[in-house]
MDAnalysis code that builds the backbone (N, CA, C; Angstrom):
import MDAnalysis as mda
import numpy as np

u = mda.Universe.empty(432, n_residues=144, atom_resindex=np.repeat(np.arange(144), 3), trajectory=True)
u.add_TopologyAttr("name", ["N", "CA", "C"] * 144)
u.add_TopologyAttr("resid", np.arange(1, 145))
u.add_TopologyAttr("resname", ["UNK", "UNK", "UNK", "UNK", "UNK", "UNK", "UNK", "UNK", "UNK", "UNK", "UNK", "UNK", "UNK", "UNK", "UNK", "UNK", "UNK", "UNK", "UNK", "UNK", "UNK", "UNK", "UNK", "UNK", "UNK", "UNK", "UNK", "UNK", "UNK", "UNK", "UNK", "UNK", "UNK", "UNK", "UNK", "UNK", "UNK", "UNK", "UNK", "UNK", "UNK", "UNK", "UNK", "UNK", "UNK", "UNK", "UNK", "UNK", "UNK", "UNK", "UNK", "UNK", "UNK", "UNK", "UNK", "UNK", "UNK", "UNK", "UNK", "UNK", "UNK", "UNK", "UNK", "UNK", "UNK", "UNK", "UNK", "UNK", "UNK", "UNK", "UNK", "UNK", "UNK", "UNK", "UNK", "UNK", "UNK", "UNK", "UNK", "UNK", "UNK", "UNK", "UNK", "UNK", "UNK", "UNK", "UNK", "UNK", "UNK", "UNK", "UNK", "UNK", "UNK", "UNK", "UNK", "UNK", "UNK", "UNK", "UNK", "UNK", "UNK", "UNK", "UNK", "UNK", "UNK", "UNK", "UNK", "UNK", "UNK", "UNK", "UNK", "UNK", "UNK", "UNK", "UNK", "UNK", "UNK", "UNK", "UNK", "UNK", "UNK", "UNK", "UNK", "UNK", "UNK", "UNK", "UNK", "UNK", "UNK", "UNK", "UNK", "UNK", "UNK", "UNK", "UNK", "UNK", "UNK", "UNK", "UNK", "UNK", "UNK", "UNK", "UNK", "UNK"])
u.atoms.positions = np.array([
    [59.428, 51.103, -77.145],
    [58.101, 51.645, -77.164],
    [58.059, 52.942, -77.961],
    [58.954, 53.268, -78.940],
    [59.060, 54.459, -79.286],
    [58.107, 54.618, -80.339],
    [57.532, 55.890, -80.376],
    [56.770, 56.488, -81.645],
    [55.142, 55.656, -80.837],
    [54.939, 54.891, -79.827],
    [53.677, 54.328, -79.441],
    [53.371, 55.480, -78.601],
    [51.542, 55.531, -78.619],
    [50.612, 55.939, -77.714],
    [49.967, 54.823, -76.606],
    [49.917, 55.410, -75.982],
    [49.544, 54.640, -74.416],
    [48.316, 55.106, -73.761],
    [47.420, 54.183, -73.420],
    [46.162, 54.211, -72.938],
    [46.347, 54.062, -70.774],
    [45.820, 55.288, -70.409],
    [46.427, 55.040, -69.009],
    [45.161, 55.137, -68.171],
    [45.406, 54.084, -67.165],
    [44.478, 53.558, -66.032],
    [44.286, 55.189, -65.239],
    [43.194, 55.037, -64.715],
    [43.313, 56.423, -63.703],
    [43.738, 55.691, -62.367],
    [44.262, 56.704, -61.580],
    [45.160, 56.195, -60.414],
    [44.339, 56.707, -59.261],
    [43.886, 56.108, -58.246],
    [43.266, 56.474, -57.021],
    [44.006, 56.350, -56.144],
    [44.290, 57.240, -55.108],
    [44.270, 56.961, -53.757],
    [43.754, 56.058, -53.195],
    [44.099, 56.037, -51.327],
    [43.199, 55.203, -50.441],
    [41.999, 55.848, -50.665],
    [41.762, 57.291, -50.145],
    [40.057, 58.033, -50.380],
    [39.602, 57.725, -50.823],
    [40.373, 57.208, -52.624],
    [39.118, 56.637, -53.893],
    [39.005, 57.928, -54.445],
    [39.763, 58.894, -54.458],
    [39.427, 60.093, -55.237],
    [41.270, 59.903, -56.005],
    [40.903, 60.556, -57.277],
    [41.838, 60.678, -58.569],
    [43.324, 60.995, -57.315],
    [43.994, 60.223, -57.445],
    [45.997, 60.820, -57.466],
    [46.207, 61.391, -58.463],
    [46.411, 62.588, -58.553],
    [47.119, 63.648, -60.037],
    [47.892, 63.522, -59.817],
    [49.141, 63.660, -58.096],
    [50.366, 63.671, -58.606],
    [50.630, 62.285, -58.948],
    [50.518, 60.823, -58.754],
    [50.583, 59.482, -59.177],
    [50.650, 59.700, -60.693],
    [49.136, 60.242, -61.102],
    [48.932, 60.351, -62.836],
    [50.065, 60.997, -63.455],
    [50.077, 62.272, -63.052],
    [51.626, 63.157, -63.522],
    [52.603, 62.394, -63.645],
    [52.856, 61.805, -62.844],
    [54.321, 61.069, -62.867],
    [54.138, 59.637, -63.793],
    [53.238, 59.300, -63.560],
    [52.650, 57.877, -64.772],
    [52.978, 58.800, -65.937],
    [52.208, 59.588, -66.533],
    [52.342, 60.411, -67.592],
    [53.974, 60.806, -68.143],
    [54.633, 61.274, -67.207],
    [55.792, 61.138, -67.377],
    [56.899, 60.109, -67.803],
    [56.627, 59.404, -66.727],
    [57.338, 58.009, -67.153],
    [57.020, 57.324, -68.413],
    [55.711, 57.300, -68.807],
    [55.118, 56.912, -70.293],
    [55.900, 57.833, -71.403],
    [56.154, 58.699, -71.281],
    [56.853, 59.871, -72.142],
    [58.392, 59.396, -72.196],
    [59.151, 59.046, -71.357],
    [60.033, 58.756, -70.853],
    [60.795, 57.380, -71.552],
    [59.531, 56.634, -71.269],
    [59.807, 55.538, -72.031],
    [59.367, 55.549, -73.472],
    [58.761, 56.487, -74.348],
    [58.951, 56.305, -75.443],
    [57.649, 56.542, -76.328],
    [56.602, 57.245, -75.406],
    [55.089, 56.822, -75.754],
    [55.114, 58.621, -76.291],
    [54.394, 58.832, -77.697],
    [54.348, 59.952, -78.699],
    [52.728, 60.803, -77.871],
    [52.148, 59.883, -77.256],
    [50.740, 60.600, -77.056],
    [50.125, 59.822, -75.725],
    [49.072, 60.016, -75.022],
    [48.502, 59.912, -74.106],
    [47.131, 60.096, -74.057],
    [46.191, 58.827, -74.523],
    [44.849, 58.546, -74.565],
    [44.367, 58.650, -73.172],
    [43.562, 59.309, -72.637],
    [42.955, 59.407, -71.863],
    [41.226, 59.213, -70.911],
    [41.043, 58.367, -70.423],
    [39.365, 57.814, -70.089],
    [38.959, 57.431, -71.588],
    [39.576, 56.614, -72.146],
    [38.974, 55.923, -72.925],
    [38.184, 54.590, -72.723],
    [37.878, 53.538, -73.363],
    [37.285, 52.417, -73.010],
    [37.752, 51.522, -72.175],
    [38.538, 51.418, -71.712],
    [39.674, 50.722, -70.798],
    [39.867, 51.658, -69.195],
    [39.990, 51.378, -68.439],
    [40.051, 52.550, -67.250],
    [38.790, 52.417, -66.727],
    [38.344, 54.113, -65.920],
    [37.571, 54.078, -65.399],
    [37.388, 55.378, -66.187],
    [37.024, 55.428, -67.639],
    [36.430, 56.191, -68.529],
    [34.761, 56.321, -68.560],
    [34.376, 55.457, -68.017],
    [32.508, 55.277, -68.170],
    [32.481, 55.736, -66.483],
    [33.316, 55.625, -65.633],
    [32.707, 56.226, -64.338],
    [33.285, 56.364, -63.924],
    [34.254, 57.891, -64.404],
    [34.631, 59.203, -63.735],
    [32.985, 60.035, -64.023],
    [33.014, 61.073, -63.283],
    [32.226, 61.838, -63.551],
    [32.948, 63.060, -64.535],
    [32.180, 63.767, -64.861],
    [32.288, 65.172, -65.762],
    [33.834, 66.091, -65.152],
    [33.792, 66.399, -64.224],
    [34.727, 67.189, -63.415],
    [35.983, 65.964, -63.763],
    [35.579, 65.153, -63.091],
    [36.962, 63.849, -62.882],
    [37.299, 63.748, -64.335],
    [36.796, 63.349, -65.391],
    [37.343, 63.900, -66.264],
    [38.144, 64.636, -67.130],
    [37.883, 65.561, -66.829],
    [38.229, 67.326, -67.423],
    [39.396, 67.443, -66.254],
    [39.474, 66.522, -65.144],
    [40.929, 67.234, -64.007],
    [41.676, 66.100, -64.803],
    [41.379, 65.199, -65.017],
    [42.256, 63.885, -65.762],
    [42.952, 64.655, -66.835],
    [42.268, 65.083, -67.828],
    [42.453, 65.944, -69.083],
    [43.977, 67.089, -68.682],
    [43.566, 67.838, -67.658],
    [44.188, 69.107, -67.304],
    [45.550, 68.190, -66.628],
    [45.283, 67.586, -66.093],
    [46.423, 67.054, -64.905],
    [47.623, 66.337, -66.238],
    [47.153, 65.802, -67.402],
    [48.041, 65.109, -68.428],
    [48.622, 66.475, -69.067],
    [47.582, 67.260, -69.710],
    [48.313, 68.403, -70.446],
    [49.553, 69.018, -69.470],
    [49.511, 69.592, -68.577],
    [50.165, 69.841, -67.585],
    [51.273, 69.571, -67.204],
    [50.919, 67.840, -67.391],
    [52.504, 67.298, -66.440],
    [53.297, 67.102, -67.765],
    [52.840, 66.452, -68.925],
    [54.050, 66.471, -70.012],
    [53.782, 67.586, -71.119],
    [53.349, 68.699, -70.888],
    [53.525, 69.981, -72.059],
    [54.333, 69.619, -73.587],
    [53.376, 69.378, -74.301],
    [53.975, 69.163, -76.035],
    [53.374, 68.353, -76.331],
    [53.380, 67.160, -75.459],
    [52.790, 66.032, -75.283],
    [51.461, 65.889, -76.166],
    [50.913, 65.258, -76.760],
    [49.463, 65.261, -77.682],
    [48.402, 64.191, -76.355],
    [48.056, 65.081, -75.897],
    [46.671, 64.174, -74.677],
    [45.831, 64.314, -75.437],
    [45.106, 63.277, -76.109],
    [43.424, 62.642, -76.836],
    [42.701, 62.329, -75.603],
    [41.947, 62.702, -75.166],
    [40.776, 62.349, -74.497],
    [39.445, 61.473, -75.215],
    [39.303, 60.550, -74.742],
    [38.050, 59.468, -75.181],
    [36.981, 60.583, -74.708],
    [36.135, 60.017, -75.673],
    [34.915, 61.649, -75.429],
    [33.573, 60.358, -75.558],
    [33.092, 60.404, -74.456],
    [32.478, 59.468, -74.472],
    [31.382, 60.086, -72.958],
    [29.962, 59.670, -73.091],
    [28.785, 60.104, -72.147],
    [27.460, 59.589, -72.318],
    [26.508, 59.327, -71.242],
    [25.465, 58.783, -71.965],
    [24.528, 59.984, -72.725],
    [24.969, 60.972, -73.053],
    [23.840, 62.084, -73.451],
    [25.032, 62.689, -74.309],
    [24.364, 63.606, -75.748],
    [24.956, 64.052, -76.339],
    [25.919, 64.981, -76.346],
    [25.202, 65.999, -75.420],
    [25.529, 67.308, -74.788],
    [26.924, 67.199, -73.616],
    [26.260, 65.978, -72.720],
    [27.592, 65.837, -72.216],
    [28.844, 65.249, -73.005],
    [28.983, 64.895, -74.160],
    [29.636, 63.954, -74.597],
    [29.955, 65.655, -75.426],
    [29.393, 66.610, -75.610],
    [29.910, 68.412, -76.642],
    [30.245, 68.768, -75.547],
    [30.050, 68.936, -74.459],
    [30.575, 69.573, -73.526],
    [32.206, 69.158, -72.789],
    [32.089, 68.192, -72.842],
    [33.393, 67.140, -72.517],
    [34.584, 67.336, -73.561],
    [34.359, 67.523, -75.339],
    [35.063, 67.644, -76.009],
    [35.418, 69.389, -76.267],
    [34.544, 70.310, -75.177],
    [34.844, 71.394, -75.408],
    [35.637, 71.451, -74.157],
    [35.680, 70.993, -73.204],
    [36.158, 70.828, -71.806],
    [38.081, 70.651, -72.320],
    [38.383, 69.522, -73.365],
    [39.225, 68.921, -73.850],
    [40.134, 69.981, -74.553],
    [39.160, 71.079, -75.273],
    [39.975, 71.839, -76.317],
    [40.663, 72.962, -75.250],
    [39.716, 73.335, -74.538],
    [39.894, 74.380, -73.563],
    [41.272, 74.436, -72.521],
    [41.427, 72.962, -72.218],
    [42.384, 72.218, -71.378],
    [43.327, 71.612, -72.199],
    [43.843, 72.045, -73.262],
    [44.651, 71.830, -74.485],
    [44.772, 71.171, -74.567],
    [44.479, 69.853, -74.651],
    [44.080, 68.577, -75.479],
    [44.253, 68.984, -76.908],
    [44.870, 67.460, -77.821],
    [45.547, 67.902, -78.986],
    [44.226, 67.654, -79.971],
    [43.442, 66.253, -79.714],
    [42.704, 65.632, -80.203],
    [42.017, 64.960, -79.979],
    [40.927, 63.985, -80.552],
    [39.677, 63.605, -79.102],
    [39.647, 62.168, -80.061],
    [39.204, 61.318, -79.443],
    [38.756, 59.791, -79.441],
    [37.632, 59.917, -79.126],
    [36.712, 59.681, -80.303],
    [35.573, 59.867, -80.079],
    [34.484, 58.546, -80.544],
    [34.053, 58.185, -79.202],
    [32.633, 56.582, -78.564],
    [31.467, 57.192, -78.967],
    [31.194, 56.467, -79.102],
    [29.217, 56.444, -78.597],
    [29.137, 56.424, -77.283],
    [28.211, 57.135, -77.432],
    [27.400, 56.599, -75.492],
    [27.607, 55.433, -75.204],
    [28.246, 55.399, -74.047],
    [28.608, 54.071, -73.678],
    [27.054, 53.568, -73.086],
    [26.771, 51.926, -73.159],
    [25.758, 51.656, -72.192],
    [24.357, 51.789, -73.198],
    [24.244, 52.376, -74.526],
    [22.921, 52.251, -75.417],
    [23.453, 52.035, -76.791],
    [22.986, 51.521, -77.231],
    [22.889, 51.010, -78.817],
    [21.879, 51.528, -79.381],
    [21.854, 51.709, -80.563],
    [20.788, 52.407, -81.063],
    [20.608, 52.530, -82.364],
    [19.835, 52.836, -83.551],
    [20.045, 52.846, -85.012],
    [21.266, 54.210, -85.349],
    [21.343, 53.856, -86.889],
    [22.678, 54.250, -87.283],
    [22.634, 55.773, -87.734],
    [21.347, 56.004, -87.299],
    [20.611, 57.681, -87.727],
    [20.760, 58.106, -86.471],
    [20.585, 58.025, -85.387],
    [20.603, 58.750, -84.130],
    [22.261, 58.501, -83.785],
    [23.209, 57.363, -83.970],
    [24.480, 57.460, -83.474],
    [25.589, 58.336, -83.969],
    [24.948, 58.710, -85.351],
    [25.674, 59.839, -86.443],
    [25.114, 60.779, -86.136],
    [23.702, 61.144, -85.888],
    [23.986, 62.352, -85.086],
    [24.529, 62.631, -84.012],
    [24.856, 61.993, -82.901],
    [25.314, 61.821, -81.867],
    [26.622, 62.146, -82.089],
    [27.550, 61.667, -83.166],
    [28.988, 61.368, -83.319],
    [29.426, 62.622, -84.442],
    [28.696, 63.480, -85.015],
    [28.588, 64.142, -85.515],
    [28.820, 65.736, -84.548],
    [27.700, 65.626, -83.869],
    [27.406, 66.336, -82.730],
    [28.821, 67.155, -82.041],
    [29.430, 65.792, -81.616],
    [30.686, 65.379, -81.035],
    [31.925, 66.041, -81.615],
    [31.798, 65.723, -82.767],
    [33.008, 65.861, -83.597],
    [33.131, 67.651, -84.236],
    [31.878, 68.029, -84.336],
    [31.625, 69.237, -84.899],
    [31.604, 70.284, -83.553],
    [32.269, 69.949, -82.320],
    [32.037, 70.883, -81.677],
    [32.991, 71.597, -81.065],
    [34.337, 70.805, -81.614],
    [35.820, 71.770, -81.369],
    [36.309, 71.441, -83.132],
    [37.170, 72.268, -83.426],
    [38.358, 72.180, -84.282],
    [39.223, 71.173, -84.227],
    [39.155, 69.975, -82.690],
    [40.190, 69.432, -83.059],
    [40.327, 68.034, -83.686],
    [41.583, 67.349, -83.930],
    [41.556, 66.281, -85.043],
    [40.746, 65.328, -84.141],
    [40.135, 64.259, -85.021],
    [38.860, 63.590, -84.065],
    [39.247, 61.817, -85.013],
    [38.981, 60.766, -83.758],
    [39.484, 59.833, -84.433],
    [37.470, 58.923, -84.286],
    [37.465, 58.113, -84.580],
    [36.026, 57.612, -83.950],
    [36.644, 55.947, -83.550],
    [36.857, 56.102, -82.299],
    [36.375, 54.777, -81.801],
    [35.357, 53.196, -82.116],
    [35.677, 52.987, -83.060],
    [35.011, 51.731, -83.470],
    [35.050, 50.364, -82.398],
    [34.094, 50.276, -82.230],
    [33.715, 48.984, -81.161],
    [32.522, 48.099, -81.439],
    [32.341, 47.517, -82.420],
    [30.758, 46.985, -82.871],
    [30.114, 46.581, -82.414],
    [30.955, 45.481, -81.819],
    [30.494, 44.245, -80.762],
    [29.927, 45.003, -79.732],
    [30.643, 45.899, -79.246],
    [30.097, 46.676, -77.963],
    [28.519, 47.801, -78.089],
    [29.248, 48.526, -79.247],
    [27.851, 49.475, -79.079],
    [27.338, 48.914, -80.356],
    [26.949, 48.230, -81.068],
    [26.115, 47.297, -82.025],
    [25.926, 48.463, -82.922],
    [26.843, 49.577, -83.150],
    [26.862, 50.207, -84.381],
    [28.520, 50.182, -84.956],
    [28.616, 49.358, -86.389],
    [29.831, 49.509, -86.984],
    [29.869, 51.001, -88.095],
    [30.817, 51.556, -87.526],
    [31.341, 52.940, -88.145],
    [32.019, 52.688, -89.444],
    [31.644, 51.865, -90.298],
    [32.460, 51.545, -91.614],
    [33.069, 52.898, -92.277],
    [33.862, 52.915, -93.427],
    [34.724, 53.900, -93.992],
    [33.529, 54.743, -94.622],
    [32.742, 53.988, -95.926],
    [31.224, 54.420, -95.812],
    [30.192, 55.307, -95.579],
])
C-alpha cells in the first residue's frame, strides 16, 4: 500500500457519537501500513452527515494522531459559507490540503457551482483538488 492515500470511515461508538481514540489509532495503522495521506469526510463515510463541529474534531483528531501526515479534508456543505468556513476550520487545524465537492444534495447550473467552488477554494492558501462526480452533482468540472 505504499505511497497510497486512504479514504477513512468515521468510527462511532455505542452512544453514536465520533470514537477519536478508535479514529487515532485507524489513522495510525493506515500510516503504518503504508498510506502517504488521509482523506477525510469525503464522499464515502459519513461526510454529508457529520455536522460542522463533527467535522472540524474529525479534522483535528487526524492532524494530531499522525503529525507530518498530509490530512485533506473533503470540504463539502449545503451552503457556501459553510462549505468557506469548513475549509478555514481545515487550515486552522493543519490540514495540508482540501478536496473540494459541491454541495452535496443540489445540482445546479455551471455559473452558480463555480462560484460556489471558487468561493471554496479561494478561502485558504491551501493546495485544493476538486472532486469530480457528474453523475452525482450533474455538474462535470472538465480541465476547461
Amino acid at each position: 500500500m505504499e505511497g497510497r492515500h486512504a479514504r477513512t470511515l468515521t468510527q462511532f461508538n455505542a452512544a453514536l457519537t465520533i470514537d477519536h481514540g478508535l479514529m487515532a489509532e485507524h489513522g495510525k495503522w493506515l500510516i503504518e501500513c503504508g498510506c502517504s495521506a488521509i482523506i477525510t469526510h469525503g464522499s464515502f463515510g459519513e461526510g454529508a452527515t457529520l455536522s460542522f463541529e463533527g467535522k472540524v474534531a474529525v479534522q483535528k483528531t487526524y492532524v494530531d494522531a499522525v503529525p507530518g501526515t498530509p490530512i485533506i479534508p473533503g470540504i463539502s456543505a449545503l451552503s457556501t459559507k459553510e462549505a468557506v468556513d469548513l475549509a478555514k476550520a481545515a487550515k486552522d487545524n493543519g490540514c495540508r490540503g482540501l478536496m473540494v465537492l459541491p454541495p452535496y444534495l443540489y445540482s445546479s447550473d455551471w455559473l452558480e457551482m463555480k462560484a460556489h467552488m471558487k468561493a471554496v477554494i479561494s478561502a485558504t492558501d491551501l493546495p485544493c483538488f476538486i472532486y469530480n462526480n457528474p453523475v452525482a452533482d450533474k455538474t462535470d468540472f472538465i480541465p476547461a
